[in-house]
C-alpha positions in Angstrom: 0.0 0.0 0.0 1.2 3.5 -0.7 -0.7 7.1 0.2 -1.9 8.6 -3.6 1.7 10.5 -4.2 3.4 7.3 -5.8 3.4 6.3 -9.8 4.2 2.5 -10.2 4.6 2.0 -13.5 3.7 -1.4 -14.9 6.9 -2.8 -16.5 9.3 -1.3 -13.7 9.9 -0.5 -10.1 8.8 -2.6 -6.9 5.6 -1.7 -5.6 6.9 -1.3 -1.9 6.3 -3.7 1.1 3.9 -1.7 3.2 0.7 -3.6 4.1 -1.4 -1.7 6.4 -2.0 2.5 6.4 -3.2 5.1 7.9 -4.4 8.2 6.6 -6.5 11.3 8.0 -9.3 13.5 6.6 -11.9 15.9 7.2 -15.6 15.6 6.4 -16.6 15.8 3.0 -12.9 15.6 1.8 -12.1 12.6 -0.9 -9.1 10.9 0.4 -7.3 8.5 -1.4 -4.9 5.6 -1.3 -3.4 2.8 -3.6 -2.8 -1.0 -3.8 -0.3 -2.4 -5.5 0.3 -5.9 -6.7 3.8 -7.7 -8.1 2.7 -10.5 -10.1 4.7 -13.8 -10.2 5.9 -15.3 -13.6 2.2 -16.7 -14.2 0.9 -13.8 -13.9 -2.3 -13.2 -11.8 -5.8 -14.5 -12.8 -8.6 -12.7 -11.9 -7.5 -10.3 -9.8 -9.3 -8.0 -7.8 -9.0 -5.0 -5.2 -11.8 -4.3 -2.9 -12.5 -2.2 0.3 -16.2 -2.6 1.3 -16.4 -0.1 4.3 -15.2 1.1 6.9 -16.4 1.5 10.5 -16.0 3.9 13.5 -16.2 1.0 16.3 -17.3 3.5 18.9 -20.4 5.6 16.9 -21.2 2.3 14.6 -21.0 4.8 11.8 -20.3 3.5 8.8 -18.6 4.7 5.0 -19.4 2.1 2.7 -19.1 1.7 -1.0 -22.5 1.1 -1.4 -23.2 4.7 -1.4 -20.5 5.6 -3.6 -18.2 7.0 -0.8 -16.2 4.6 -1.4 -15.2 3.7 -5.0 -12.0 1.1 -6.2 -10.6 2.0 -9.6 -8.2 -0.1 -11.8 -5.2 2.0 -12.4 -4.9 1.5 -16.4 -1.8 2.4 -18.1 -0.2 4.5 -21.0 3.1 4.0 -23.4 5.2 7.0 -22.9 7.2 6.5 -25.5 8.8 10.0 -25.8 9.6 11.7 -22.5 8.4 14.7 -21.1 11.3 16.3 -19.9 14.4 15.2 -18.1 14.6 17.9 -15.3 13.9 16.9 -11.2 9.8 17.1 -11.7 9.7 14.4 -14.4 10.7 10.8 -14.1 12.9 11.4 -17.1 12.2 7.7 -18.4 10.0 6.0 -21.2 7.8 3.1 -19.9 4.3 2.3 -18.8 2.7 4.9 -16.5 -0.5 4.7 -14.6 -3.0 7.1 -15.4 -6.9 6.3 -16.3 -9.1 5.3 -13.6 -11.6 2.9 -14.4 -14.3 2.5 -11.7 -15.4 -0.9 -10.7 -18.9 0.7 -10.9 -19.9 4.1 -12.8 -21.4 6.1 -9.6 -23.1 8.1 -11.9 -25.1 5.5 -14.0 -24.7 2.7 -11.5 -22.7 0.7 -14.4 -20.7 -2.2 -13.8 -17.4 -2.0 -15.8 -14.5 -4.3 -16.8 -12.4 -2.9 -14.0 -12.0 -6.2 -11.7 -11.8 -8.9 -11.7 -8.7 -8.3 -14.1 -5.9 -10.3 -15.3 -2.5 -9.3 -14.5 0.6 -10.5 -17.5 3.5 -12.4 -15.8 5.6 -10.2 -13.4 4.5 -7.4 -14.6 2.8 -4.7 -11.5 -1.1 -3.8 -11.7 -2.1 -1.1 -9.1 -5.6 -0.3 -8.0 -6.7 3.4 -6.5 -9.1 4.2 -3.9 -11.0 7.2 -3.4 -12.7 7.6 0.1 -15.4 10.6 0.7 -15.9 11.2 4.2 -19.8 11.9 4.5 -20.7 15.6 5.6 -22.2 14.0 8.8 -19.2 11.6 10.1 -17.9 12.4 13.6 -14.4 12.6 13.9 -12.4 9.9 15.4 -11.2 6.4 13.8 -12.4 4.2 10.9 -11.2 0.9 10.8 -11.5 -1.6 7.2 -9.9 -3.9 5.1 -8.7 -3.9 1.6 -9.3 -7.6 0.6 -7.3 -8.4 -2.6 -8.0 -11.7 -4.3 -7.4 -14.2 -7.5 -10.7 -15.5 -8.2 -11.7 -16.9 -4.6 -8.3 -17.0 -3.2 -7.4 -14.1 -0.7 -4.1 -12.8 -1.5 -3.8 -10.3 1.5 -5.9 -8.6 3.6 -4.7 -5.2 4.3 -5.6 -3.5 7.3 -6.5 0.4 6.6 -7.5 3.3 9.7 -8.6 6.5 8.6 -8.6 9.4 11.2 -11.2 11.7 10.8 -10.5 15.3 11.9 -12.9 17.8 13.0 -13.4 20.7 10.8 -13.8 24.3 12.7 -17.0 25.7 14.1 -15.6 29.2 12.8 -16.3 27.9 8.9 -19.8 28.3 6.6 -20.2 24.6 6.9 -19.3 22.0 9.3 -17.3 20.3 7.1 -15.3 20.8 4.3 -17.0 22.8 1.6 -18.8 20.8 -1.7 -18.2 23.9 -3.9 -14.3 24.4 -4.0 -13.2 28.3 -2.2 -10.2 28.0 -5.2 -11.9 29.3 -8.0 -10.9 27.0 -11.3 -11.6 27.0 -15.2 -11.2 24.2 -17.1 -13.6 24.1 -20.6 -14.1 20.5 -21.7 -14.9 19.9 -25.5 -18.2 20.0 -27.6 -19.3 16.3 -27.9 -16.0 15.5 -26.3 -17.8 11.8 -25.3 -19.9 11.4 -28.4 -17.2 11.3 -30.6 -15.0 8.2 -29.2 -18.1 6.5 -28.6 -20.4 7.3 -31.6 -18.0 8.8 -34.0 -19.2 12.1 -34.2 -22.0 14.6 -32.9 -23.9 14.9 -35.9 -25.1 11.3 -36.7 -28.0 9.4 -35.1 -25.8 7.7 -32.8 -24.9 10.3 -30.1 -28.3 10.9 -29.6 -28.5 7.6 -28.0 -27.1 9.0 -25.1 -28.9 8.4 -21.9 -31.9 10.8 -22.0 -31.0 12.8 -24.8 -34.0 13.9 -25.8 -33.4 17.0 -24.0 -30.6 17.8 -26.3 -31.0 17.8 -30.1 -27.9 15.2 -30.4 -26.7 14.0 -26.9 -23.8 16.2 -26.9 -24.6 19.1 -24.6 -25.9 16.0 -22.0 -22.3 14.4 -22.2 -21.0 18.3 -21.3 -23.7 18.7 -18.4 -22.3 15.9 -17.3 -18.7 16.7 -17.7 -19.4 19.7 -15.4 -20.8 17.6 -12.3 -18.4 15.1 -12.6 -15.8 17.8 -12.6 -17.6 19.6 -9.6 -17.1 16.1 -7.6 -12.9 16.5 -8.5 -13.7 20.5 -7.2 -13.0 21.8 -10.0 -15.3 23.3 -12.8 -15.1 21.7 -16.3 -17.3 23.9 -18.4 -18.5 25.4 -21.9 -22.5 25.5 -22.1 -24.2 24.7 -24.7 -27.0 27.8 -24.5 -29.5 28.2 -27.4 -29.6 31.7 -25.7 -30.5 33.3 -29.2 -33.4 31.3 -29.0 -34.5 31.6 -25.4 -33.6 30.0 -22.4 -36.4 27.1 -21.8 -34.0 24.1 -22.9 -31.1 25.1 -21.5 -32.7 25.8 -18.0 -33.8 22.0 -17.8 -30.7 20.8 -18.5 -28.3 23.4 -16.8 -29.9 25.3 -14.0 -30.1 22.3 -11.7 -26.1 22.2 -11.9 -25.3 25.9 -12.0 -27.8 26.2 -8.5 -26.1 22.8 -6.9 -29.7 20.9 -6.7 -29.4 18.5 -9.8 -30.8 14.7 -10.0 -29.9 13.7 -12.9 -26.8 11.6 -11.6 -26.4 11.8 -8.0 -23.4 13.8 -6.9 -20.4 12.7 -4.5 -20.1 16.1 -3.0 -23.8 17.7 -2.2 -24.7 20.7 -3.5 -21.4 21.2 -5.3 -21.4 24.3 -8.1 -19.1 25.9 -10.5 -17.2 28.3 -9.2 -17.1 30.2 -12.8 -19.1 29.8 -16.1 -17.2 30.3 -19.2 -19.9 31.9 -21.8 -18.9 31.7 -25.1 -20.0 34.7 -27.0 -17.3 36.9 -27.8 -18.3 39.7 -29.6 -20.0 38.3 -32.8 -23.8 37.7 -30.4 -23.5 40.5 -27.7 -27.1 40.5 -27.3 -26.8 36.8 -26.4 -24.0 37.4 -23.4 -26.2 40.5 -22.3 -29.5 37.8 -22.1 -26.9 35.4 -20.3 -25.7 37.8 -17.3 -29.6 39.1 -17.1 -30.9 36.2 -17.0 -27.9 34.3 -14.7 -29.0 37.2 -11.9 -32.3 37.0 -12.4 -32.1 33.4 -11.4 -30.1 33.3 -9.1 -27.0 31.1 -11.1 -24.3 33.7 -9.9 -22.1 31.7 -7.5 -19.3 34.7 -6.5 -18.6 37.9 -9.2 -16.2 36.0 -11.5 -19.5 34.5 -12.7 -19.7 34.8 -15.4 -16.9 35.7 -17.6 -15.9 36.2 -21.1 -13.0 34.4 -22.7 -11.6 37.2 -24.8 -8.4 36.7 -25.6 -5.9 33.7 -25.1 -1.9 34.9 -25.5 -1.8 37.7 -27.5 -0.4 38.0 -30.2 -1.9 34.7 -31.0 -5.6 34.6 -30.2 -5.7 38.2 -31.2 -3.7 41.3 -31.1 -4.9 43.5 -28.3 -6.2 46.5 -30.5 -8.9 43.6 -31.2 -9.1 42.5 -27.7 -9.7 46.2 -27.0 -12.4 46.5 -29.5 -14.3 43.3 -28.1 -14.0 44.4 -24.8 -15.3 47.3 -25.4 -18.0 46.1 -27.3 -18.7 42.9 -25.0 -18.6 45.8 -21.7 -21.1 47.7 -23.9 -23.9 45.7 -24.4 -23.4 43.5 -21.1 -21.8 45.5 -18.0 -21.7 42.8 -16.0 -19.7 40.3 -18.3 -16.9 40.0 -17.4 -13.7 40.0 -20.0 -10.5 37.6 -19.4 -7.2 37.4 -21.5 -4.6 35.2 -21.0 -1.4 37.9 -20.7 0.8 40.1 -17.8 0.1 42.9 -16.9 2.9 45.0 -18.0 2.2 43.8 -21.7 -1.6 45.0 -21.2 0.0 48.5 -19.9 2.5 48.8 -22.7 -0.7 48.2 -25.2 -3.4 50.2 -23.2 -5.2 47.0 -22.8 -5.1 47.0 -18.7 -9.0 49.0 -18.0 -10.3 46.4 -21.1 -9.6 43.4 -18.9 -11.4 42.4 -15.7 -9.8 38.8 -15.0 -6.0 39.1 -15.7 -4.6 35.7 -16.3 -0.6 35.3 -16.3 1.3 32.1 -17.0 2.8 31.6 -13.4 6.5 32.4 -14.7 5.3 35.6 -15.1 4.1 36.3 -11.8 7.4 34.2 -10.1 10.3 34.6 -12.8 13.2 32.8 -12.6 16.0 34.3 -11.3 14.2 37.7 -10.9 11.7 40.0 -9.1 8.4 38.3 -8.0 5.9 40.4 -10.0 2.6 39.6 -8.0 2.4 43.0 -6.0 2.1 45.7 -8.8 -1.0 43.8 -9.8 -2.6 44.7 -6.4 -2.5 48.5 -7.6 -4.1 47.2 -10.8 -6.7 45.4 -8.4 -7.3 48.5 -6.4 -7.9 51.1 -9.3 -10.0 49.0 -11.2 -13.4 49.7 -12.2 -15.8 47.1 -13.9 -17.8 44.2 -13.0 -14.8 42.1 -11.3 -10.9 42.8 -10.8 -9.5 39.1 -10.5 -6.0 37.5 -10.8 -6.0 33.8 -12.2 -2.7 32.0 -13.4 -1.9 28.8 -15.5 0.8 26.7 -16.0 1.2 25.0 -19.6 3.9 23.2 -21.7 6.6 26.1 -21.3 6.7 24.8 -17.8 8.2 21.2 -18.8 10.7 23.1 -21.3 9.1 22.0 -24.8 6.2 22.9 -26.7 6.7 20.5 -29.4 6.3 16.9 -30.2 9.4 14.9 -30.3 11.4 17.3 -28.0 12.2 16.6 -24.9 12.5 19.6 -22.3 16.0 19.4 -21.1 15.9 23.3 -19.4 17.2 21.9 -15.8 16.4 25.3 -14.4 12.7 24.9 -15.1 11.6 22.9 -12.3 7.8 24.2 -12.4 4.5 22.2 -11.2 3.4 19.9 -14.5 0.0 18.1 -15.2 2.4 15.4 -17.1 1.7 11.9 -17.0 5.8 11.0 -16.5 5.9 13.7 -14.2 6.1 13.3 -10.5 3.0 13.4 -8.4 3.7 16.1 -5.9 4.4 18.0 -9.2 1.2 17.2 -10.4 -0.3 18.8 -7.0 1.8 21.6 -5.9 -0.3 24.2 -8.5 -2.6 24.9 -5.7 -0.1 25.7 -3.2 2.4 27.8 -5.4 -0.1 29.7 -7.8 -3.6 30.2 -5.3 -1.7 30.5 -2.0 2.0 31.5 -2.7 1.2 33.8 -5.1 -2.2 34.7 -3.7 -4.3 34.4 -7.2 -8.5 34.1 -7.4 -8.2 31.0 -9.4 -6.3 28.6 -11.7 -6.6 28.6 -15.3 -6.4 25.1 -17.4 -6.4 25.4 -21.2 -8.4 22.2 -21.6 -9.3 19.1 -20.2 -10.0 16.6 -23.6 -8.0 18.1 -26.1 -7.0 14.6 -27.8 -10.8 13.2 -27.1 -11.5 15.7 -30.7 -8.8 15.5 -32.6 -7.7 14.5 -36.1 -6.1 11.2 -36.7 -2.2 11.4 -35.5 -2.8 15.0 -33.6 -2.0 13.5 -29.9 1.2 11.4 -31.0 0.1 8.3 -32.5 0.4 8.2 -36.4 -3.7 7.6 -38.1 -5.0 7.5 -34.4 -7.8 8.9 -32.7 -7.4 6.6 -29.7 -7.1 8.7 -26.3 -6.6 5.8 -24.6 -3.2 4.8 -26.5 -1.9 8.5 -26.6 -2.2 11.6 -25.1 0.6 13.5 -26.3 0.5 16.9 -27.1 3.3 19.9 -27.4 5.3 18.1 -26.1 3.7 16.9 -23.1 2.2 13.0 -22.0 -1.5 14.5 -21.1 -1.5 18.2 -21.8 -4.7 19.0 -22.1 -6.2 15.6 -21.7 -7.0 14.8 -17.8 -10.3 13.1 -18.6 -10.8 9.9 -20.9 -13.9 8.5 -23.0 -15.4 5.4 -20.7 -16.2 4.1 -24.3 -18.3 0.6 -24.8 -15.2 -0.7 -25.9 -12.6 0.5 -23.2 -14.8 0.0 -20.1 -17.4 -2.1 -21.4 -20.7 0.0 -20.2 -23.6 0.2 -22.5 -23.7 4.8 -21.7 -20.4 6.3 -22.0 -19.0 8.1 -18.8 -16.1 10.5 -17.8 -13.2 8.7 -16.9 -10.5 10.1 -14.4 -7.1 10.8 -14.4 -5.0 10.6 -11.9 -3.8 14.2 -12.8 -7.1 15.0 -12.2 -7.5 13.4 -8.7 -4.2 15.0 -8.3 -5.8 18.2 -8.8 -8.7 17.6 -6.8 -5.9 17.2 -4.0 -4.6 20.2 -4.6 -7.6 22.1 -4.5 -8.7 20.5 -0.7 -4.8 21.1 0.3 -6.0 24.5 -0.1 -9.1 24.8 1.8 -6.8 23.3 4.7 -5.1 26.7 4.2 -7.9 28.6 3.7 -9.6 27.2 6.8 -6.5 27.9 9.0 -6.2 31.2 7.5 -9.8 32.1 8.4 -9.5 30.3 12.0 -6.1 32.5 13.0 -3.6 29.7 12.1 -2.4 31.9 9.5 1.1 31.9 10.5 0.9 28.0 10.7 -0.3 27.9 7.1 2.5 30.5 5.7 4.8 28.2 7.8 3.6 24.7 6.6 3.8 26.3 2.9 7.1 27.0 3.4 8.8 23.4 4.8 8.2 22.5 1.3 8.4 25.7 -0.9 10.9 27.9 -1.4 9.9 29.5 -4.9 7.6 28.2 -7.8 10.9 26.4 -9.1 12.1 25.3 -6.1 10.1 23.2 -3.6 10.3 19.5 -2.3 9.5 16.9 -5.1 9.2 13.8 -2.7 6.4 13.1 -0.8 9.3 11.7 1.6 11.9 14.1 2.7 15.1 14.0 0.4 16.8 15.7 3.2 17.0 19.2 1.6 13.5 20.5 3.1 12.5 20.6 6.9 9.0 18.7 5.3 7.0 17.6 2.8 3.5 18.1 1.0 2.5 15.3 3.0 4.3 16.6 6.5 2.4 20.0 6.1 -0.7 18.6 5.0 -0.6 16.3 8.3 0.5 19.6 10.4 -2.5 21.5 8.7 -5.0 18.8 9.8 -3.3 18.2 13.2 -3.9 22.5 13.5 -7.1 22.9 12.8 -8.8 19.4 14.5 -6.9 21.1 17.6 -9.5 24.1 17.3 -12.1 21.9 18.3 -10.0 19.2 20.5 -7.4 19.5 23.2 -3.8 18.8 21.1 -3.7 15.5 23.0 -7.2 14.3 21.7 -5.9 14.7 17.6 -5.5 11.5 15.8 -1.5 11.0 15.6 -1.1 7.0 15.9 1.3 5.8 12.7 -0.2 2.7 10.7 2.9 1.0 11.7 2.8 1.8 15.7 -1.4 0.7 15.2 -0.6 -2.7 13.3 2.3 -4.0 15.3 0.3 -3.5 18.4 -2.5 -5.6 17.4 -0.2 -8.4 16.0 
């Protein structure tokens, strides 16, 4: 067993000898774990991973995976056949890397898949995740279970798993961790990213065979809707609507409202109550009359969720998407005819002053190198002044991180820049890389939100774009500019991959990554708002030193004082100890727990 910040790839590497955890958490937070299994030179036959529930001895309350808060994936694997990059936050190694998450049952559609039981190729490793959501109702103290791992009906190993359950503070809006995320996120998703891989397109009969799409005219906006709520359980908001605004708002209300307000049925939802955090409205300004009936009718309705809600996506990295005489003009025009859209481009701020673009804009968005440059001045504070002179219908700072990060942009080159050790959303690179966005761009650098350019780029494209001469397979490749998984952290749970008869969203473990990223935060956030800020700024930096420079091992490589993981711990430990005397806070080790009761 290993916590969720390990990558054991299939054809390498030992899979560790630790059989028995534990691991803490807060109420309504997904924690997560993994299992992973060497096989012997005949391989493994019907092999399976399960964790049933687990039980809090003293309360009899119980988590189990019949409710979905508990849910076992098969970790399924990609060829990285060109690396990434070779500096410290990638592996710097071809091979077979986990990175799809197939469920052993859709939670959404309540669909069995060919997850388990599963056959594992001679000595080769197969590793299995587990996500567990603490309900918002479980008291704290300790959940005991087992993760039973079997060959048909012989029991392999029976691993013995605690989970601590810390108290959240009384101080916060909720008495548990919050559904919808504090960390503002935007993360568009693809038209008919789903219907494509399954049906081969959006425009034939097929995709309207998606599960109740008669409320859609071809399935496509239904496998977007339910993009969003299954990005909303990962706390982060995968969105482009699908609006016949120009045509009134009757259809799209059915569909959408429900999700936007955080009461939908359609699929149940893992986090209650969950909403997007933004809403990406694409209008531009070619249909200004539609994005002035959009923020009208998104007040009048209450769909507003905090003022970056919602925005406009008017230019991405001038002098690319536009120059910025044209983003000028269609801010202008977009401010206009809807005041209380609001305009985002994808540039710094001292390129928007040098082109008199900086009273257009109203969400500034710099890549994070910008805002924390190598070797120079960090640039975050003059943006404050732009903050506080603003006038418009927001004044927000997001950042992203994309392929410049790893080095390379292009396919076929490997980033070999050893000075660019940045966060990545790679599948070769390291975990804590893959997490450590949250801490460096929201909190370090004090931003509203995070930025990600797409999450199914290779879902829509032409044969060969992702990497893989004449295919269109996701599954088999994912790389783009230069990157395993840039732009792809959700796959197509097609027929033929997962064997269920409606397509689902598929995870990543980038995404759960993510998702990890954005609860580290409202650990910081909590502490923040509960006086513990000095215990969050110093937790933050036991790890971080700069955006280029912070502890890439989950254990310490002796360079740090700590780790994500040691200032995650602290974090809980902190804020449980709001509620409880220090004493009371759940600090026994796995090993201490498991060698006692041997």
């Amino acid at each position: 067993m290993t916590d969720s910040l390990q990558k054991v790839r299939q054809d390498s590497g030992s899979p560790g000898t630790v059989c028995g955890m534990t691991i803490n958490a807060f109420p309504n937070e997904i924690t997560d774990i993994q299992v992973h299994m060497q096989a012997p030179a005949g391989g493994i036959p019907s092999f399976k991973v399960d964790l049933g529930s687990i039980t809090n001895s003293q309360t009899g309350t119980v988590i189990s995976s019949t409710t979905f808060d508990i849910i076992t994936y098969r970790e399924s694997y990609m060829n990285v056949s060109t690396k990434t990059c070779t500096q410290a936050t990638c592996y710097n190694a071809t091979g077979l890397y986990p990175d799809a998450l197939i469920p052993t049952i859709d939670p959404y559609w309540k669909q069995t898949t060919n997850a388990f039981p599963f056959s594992v190729k001679a000595s080769s490793n197969q590793s299995a995740w587990i996500d567990i959501h603490i309900p918002t109702s479980a008291p704290s103290g300790y959940y005991f279970g087992t993760i039973v791992v079997s060959s048909a009906s012989t029991v392999l190993a029976n691993l013995p798993l605690v989970v601590g359950v810390w108290q959240w503070p009384s101080g916060m809006a909720t008495p548990y961790m919050p559904s919808t995320a504090t960390l503002r996120t935007i993360i568009p998703t693809g038209y008919a990213a789903l219907c494509i891989p399954q049906y081969g397109g959006p425009t034939n009969k097929g995709c309207a065979a998606y599960t109740n799409a008669a409320f859609d005219d071809d399935g496509a906006g239904l496998t977007m809707l339910d993009a969003l709520t299954f990005g909303l359980d990962h706390r982060v908001t995968i969105f482009i609507p699908y609006p016949p605004i120009s045509s009134g708002f009757g259809a799209f209300e059915t569909r959408w409202e429900p999700v936007l307000k955080g009461t939908q049925t359609r699929t149940p939802q893992i986090l209650p109550g969950a909403r997007p955090t933004t809403t990406q409205s694409q209008f531009g300004s070619y249909n200004v009359t539609s994005a002035s009936n959009w923020t009208t009718e998104a007040s009048n309705r209450g769909w507003n969720y905090n003022s970056s809600m919602p925005f406009d996506y008017t230019c991405d990295e001038p002098p690319n998407g536009c120059s910025y005489s044209q983003f000028i003009a269609s801010a202008t025009t977009m401010h206009s005819a809807s005041p209380q859209m609001a305009t985002l481009i994808t540039s710094e701020l001292n390129l928007l002053n040098l082109n008199g673009a900086q009273s257009s804009v109203d969400i500034i968005t710099p890549i994070m190198n910008a805002l924390d440059p190598i070797g120079g001045t960090l640039q975050r504070p003059i943006y404050d002044v732009w903050k506080a002179t603003h006038t418009g219908p927001t004044a927000q700072i997001f950042t992203y991180i994309d392929c410049v990060q790893t080095g390379t942009c292009s396919n076929g080159t490997t980033g070999t820049d050893q000075s660019k050790t940045w966060p990545n959303r790679d599948i070769d690179g390291l975990p804590v890389a893959n997490r450590a966005t949250e801490w460096l761009e929201s909190y370090r650098l004090k931003t509203d939100g995070e930025l990600y350019f797409t999450s199914t780029y290779c879902l829509t494209q032409a044969p060969g774009a992702c990497g893989l001469a004449g295919s269109t397979d996701s599954w088999k490749s994912v790389y783009y500019s230069g990157g395993w998984g840039d732009g792809t952290i959700m796959y197509p749970g097609t027929t033929a991959q997962v064997a269920v008869s409606t397509p689902i969203w598929i995870p990543s473990m980038r995404l759960k990554y993510m998702r990890d990223g954005v609860q580290d935060f409202e650990y910081l956030n909590a502490a923040n708002t509960n006086g513990l800020s000095a215990t969050a700024t110093a937790q933050s930096q036991v790890w971080i030193t700069s955006s280029t420079m912070f502890n890439i091992d989950p254990a310490n490589n002796g360079i740090y004082t700590g780790t994500i993981n040691s200032a995650r711990t602290a974090l809980g430990n902190a804020i449980h100890a709001l509620s409880f005397p220090a004493a009371a806070v759940p600090r026994a080790t796995g090993t201490v727990y498991f060698m006692r009761n041997q």
